[in-house]
LOLUMZA-535684 format. One record per residue (C-alpha): residue in three letters; x, y, z. Coordinates in steps of 0.05 Angstrom, whole numbers, padded with zeros to 5 digits, always signed. Layout:
% LOLUMZA-535684
ALAXYZ
...
% end
This chain:
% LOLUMZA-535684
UNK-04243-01603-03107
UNK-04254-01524-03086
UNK-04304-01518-03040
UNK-04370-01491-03076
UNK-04381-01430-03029
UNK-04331-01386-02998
UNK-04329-01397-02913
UNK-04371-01356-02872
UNK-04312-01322-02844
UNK-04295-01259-02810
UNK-04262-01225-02862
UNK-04307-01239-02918
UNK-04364-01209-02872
UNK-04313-01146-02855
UNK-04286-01130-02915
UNK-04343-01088-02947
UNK-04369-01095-03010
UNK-04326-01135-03071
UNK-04322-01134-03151
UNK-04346-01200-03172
UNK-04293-01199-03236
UNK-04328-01228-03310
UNK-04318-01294-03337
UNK-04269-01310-03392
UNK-04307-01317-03453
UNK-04289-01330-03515
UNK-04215-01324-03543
UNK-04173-01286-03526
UNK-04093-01266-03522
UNK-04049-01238-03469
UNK-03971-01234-03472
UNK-03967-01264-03401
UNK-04024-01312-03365
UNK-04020-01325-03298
UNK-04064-01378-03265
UNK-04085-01363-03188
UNK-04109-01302-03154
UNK-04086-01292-03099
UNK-04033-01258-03060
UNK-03975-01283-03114
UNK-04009-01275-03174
UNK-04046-01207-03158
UNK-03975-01182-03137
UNK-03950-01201-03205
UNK-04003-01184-03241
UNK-03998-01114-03206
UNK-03917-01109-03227
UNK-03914-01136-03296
UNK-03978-01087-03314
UNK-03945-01028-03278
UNK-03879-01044-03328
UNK-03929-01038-03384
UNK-03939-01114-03400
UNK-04000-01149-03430
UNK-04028-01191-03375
UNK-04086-01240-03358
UNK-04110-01263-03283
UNK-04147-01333-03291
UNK-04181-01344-03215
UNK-04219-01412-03204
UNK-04270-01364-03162
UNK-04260-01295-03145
UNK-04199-01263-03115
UNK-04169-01270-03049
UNK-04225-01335-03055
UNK-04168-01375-03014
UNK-04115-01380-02963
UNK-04098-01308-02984
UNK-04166-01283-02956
UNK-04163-01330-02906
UNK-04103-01328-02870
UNK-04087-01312-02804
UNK-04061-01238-02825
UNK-03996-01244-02798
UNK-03940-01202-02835
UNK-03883-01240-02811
UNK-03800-01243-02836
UNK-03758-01295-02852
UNK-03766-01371-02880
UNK-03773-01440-02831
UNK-03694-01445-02827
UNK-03644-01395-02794
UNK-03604-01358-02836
UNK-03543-01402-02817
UNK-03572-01466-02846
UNK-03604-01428-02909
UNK-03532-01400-02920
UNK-03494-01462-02913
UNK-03556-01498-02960
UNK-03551-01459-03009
UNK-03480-01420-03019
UNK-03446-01354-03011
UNK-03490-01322-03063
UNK-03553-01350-03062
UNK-03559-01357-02990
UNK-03551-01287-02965
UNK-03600-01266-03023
UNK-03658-01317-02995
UNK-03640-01279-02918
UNK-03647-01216-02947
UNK-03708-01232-02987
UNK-03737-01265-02945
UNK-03729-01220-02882
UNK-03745-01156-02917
UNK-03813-01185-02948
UNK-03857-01150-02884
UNK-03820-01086-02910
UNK-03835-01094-02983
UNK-03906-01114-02963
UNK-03922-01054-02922
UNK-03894-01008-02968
UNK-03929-01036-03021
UNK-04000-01033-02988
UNK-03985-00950-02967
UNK-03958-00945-03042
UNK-04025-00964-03068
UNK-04063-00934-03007
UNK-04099-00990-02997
UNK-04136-00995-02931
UNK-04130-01061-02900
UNK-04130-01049-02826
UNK-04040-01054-02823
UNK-04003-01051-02769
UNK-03930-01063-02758
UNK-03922-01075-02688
UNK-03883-01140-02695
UNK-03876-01202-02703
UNK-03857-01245-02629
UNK-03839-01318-02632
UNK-03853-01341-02561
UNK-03827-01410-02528
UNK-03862-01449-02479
UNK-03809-01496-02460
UNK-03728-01500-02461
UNK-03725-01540-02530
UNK-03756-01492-02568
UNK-03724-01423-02522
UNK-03657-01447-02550
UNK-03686-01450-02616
UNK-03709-01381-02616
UNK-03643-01358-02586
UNK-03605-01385-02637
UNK-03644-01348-02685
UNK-03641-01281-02651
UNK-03566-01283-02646
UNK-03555-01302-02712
UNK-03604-01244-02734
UNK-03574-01186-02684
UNK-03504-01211-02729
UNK-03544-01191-02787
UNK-03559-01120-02759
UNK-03631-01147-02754
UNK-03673-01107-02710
UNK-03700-01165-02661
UNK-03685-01166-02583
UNK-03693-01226-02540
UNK-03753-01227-02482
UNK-03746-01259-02421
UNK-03801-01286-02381
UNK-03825-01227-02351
UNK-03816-01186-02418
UNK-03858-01236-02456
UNK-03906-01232-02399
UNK-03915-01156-02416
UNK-03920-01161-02477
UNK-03970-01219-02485
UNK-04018-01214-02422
UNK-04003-01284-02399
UNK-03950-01312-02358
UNK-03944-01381-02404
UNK-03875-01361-02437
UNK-03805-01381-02415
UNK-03779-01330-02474
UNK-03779-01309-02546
UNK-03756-01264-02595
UNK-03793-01194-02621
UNK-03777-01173-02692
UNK-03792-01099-02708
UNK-03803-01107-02782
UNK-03872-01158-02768
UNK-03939-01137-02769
UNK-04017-01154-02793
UNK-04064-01134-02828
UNK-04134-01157-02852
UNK-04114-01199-02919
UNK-04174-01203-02952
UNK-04176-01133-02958
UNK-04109-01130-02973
UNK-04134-01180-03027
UNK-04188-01144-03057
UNK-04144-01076-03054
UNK-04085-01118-03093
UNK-04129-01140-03144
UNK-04157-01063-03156
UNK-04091-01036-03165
UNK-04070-01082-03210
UNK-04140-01072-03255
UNK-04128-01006-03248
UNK-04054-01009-03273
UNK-04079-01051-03341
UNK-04073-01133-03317
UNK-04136-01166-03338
UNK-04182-01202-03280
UNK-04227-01262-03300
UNK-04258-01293-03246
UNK-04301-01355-03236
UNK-04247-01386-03298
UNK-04216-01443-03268
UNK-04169-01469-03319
UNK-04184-01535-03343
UNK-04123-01548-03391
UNK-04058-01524-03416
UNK-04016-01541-03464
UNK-03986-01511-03531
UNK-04011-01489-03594
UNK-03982-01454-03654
UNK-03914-01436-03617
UNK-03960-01407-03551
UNK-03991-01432-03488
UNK-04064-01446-03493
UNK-04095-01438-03424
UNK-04171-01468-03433
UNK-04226-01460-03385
UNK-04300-01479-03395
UNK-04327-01419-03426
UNK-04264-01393-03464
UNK-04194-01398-03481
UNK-04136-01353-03464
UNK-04071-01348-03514
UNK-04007-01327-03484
UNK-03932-01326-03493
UNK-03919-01342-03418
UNK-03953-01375-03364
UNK-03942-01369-03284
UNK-03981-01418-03243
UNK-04002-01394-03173
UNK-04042-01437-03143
UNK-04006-01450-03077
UNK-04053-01498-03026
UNK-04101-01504-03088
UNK-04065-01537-03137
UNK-04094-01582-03181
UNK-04080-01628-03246
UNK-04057-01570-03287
UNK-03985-01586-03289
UNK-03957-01662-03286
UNK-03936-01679-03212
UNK-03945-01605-03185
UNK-04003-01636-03138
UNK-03952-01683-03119
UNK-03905-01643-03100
UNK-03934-01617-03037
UNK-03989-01635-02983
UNK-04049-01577-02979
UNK-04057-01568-02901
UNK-04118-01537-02869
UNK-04099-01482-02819
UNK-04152-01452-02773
UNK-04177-01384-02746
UNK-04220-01383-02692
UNK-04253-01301-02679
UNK-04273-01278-02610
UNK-04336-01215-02607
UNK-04300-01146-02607
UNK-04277-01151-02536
UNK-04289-01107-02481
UNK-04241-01054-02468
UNK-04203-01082-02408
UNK-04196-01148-02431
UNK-04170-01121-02500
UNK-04125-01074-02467
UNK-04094-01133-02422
UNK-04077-01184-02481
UNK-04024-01155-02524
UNK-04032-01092-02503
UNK-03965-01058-02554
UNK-04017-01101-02613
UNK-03960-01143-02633
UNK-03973-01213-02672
UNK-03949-01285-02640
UNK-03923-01351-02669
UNK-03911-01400-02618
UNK-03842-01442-02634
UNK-03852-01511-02632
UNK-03878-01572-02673
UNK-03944-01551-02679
UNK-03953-01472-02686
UNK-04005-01435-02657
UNK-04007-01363-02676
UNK-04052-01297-02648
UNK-04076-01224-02646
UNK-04115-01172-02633
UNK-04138-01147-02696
UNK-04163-01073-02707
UNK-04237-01083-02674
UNK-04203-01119-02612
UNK-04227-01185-02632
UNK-04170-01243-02616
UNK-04159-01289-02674
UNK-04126-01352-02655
UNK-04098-01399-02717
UNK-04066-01463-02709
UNK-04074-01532-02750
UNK-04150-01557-02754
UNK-04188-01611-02783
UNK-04176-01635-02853
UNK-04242-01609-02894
UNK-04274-01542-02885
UNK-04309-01521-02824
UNK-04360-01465-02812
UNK-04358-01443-02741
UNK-04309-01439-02671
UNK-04336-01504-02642
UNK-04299-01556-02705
UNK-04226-01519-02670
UNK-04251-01531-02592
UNK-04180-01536-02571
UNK-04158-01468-02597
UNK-04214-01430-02558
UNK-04195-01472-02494
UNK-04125-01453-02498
UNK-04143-01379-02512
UNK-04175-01387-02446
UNK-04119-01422-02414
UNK-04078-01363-02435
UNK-04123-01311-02415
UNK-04175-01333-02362
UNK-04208-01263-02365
UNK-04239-01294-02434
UNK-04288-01339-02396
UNK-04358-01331-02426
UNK-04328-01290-02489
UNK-04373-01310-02551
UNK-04335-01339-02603
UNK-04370-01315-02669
UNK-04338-01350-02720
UNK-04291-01399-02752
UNK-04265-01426-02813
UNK-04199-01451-02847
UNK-04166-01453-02917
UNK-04112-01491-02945
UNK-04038-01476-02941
UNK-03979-01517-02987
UNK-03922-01557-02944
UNK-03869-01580-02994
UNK-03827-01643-02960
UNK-03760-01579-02960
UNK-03805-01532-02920
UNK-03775-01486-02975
UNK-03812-01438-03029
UNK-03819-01485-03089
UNK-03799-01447-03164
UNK-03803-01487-03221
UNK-03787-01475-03293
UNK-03806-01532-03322
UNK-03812-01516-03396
UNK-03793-01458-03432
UNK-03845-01399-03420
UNK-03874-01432-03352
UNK-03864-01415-03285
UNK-03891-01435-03223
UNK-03883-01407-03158
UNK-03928-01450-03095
UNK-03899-01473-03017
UNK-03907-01417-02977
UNK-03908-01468-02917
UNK-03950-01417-02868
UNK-03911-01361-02888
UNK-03943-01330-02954
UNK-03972-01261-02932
UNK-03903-01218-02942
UNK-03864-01277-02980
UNK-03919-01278-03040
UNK-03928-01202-03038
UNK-03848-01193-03049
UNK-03842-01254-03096
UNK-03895-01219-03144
UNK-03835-01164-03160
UNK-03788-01213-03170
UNK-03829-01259-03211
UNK-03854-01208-03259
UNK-03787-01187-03267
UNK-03765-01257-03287
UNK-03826-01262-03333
UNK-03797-01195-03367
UNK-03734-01226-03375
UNK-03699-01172-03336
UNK-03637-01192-03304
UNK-03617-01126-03271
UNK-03628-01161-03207
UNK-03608-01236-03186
UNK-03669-01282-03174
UNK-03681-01288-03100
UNK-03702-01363-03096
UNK-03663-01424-03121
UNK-03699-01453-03182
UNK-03722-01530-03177
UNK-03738-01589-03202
UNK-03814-01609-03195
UNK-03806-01671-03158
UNK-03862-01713-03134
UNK-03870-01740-03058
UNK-03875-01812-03044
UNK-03941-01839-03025
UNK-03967-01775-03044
UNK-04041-01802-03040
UNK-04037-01820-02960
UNK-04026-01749-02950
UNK-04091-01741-02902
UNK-04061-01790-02861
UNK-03991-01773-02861
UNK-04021-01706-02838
UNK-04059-01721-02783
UNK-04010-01769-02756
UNK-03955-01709-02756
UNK-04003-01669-02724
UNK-04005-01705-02663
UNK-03942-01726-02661
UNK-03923-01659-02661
UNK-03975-01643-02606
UNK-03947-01701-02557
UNK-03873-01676-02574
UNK-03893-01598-02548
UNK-03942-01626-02491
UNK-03867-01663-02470
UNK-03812-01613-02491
UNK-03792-01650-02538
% end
C-alpha cells in the first residue's frame, strides 16, 4: 500500500511550486508505456521522446512522489562490489562495461541536469567513503587501489585528512572520489519530468496501474479511470513495486531509509562541518550517510523504522550521532524528518528483466539510484528502440523470487541490528 499523502519533508516544502500532471482517462495508445515516475522512468521517458518516440508516463501519484524525491541527494559512483569482484562475476566484457557504467553515472547525471538547465541546488564536490574502524579501512583501501588502476580520480585520506575534510575527528580513513556530488532530487525530479513533457513523453499522474496484460497483439496497461495501449512496456517501480508483474514483489525487500534535517545552521557551525561541501557514506554494515546541503542545513540518512514517519524524533539515533560527531550541534533544532522506500535484491545488484517479449523492467538500485537511474534511462530507451549501436550496460536476468519473501519485515530488522552490533564491534 502507498502511503495516502506524500511526507512532510524538506524537499517537498523547498522545492517551489509543482505541476500536478492529469489523470489518464479514457483510451488511449502510446508506442512505448512505462510504469513509474521517478528518477528511471522520467530519464527514459526524457530519451526515448528526445529520439522522437511515442511515449506514456503512468505514476501511481505524482512525480518524484517516492524514493526519487526523497532520497538523501547523494550523487555517488560505482555499484556495492569493487570492480575486481564485478569483473571476475561477470566476464571480460560485461564486467568492465558495468565499472564503466556504473562509475561514470555521477558524470552522466550532472551533465544531464546542466543539459536541461535544470536548477536543483548540484554540487560536485565528491563523494568520501569514510571508515570508522580497521575492517572496514581495508575495505575502502582495497577499493581505492583498485580504482587509482582504473585511472579513477579518487585519493586515499588518512586520519587527519578525513578530519579536515569532515569536521570531526571519528575517522581512521577513507577514500574521496572527485566525480560524486548532491543535489536536491526532488527538484531534480520535478525538472526531469518538465524536460521530458517538454520534449513530447506523455505524463499521467495519480494513474496507478491496476493490470497488464495483452490484447489484440499489444500490452494493455489498465488503471481505474482509463486504459493505455502500447507496443512496449518498462516497469519502474523500484521500492514501490507492487502485483503488476508475477513475482517482481518477490524479488526484492522495500527498505525504509531515513533523513533527518537540521535549521539552516549558523555560519560557524556550517563552515566547520564539511567545510570543501563534500557528501559522506560511512563503510560498514549499516550505512549512515551526510551533508550540508545548499542552505547549510545537515541531512543525516541512515536505515529507520519500517512504516513512514513524520518528524526527527521516529530516527533519535541519527540526531544523537550527528551530535556525537559534531558537539557544536547541541541545541540545533531539528525541523524535520521522513523516509521512503528503497529496493534490496538478495545480489545487491541492479535487477533487468525481460521477461516477455515487449517488457522490460528495470528496479534494485540498493541505495544507489540517484546517478545509476539517471544513466540507466539512456540505456534503457535505447534498448526499447531496439538500437544496438551500443552494448547494454547491465547483465539481463531472470526474475527470481526470494524465499520466505513474506517475513521480509523481520528479516529486515533483524539485519539491521545485526549489522549495528557488527560496526559497534569491528566486525
Amino acid at each position: 500500500m502507498l502511503e495516502s499523502e506524500p511526507p512532510r519533508s524538506l524537499y517537498r516544502e523547498t522545492a517551489g511550486g509543482s505541476v500536478n500532471y492529469p489523470v489518464l482517462a479514457g483510451a488511449q495508445r502510446a508506442r512505448i508505456a512505462i510504469v513509474g515516475g521517478g528518477f528511471t522512468g522520467l530519464s527514459t521517458a526524457l530519451h526515448l521522446a528526445e529520439a522522437g518516440e511515442d511515449v506514456a508516463v503512468l505514476e501511481a501519484r505524482q512525480p518524484g512522489w517516492g524514493a526519487s524525491g526523497r532520497n538523501g541527494g547523494q550523487v555517488n559512483p560505482g555499484l556495492k562490489y569493487d570492480p575486481d569482484t564485478i569483473e571476475a562475476m561477470f566476464g571480460p566484457d560485461l564486467g568492465p562495461r558495468m565499472v564503466d557504467f556504473s562509475y561514470g553515472a555521477p558524470d552522466f547525471t550532472f551533465d544531464l541536469i546542466k543539459r536541461l538547465s535544470i536548477a536543483c541546488d548540484i554540487r560536485q564536490n565528491g563523494t568520501i567513503r569514510a571508515a570508522i574502524r580497521l575492517k572496514p579501512a581495508g575495505a575502502v583501501r582495497a577499493t581505492a587501489a583498485q580504482c587509482e588502476r582504473r585511472g579513477m580520480p579518487v585519493a586515499i585520506l588518512d586520519a587527519k585528512a578525513m578530519a579536515a575534510r569532515t569536521g570531526t575527528d571519528r575517522y581512521m580513513s577513507g577514500m574521496f572520489d572527485a566525480r560524486g556530488g548532491d543535489l536536491h532530487p526532488l527538484k531534480y525530479a520535478l525538472g526531469l519530468a518538465a524536460a521530458a513533457q517538454n520534449a513530447g513523453a506523455r505524463i499521467f499522474g495519480d494513474s496507478e496501474v491496476l493490470s497488464l496484460g495483452r490484447e489484440a497483439g499489444r500490452w494493455r496497461l489498465k488503471t481505474a479511470s482509463g486504459s493505455l495501449s502500447a507496443e512496449k512496456v518498462l516497469i519502474a517501480t523500484n521500492g514501490y513495486t507492487g502485483t503488476l508483474w508475477p513475482g517482481l514483489k518477490q524479488s526484492l525487500v522495500p527498505v525504509f531509509s531515513a533523513i533527518a534535517a537540521t535549521e539552516p545552521l549558523p555560519s560557524p557551525v556550517a563552515a566547520a562541518i564539511l567545510p570543501e561541501r563534500p557528501v559522506v557514506y560511512e563503510a560498514g554494515n549499516i550505512t549512515v550517510y551526510y551533508r550540508i546541503d545548499a542552505q547549510n542545513r545537515l541531512l543525516m540518512g541512515g536505515r529507520g523504522p519500517m512504516r513512514p514517519i513524520e518528524n526527527a524524533s521516529a530516527i533519535g539515533y541519527l540526531t544523537d550521532y550527528a551530535r556525537q560527531l559534531w558537539p557544536t550541534l547541541a541545541g540545533t533544532r531539528w525541523t524535520h524528518g521522513w523516509n521512503g522506500r528503497v529496493a534490496i535484491t538478495r545480489d545487491h545488484l541492479l535487477h533487468v528483466h525481460e521477461p516477455e517479449d515487449g517488457i522490460l523492467i528495470c528496479l534494485g538500485y540498493n541505495g544507489r539510484g540517484v546517478a545509476m537511474a539517471s544513466a540507466m534511462g539512456s540505456a534503457l530507451a535505447q534498448r526499447l528502440r531496439g538500437d544496438e549501436t551500443a552494448p547494454f550496460p547491465m547483465p539481463i536476468s531472470q526474475v527470481k523470487r526470494i524465499r520466505f519473501h513474506r517475513f521480509w519485515p523481520l528479516g529486515v530488522k533483524a539485519a539491521i541490528l545485526s549489522g549495528r552490533l557488527k560496526d559497534r564491534f569491528g566486525l
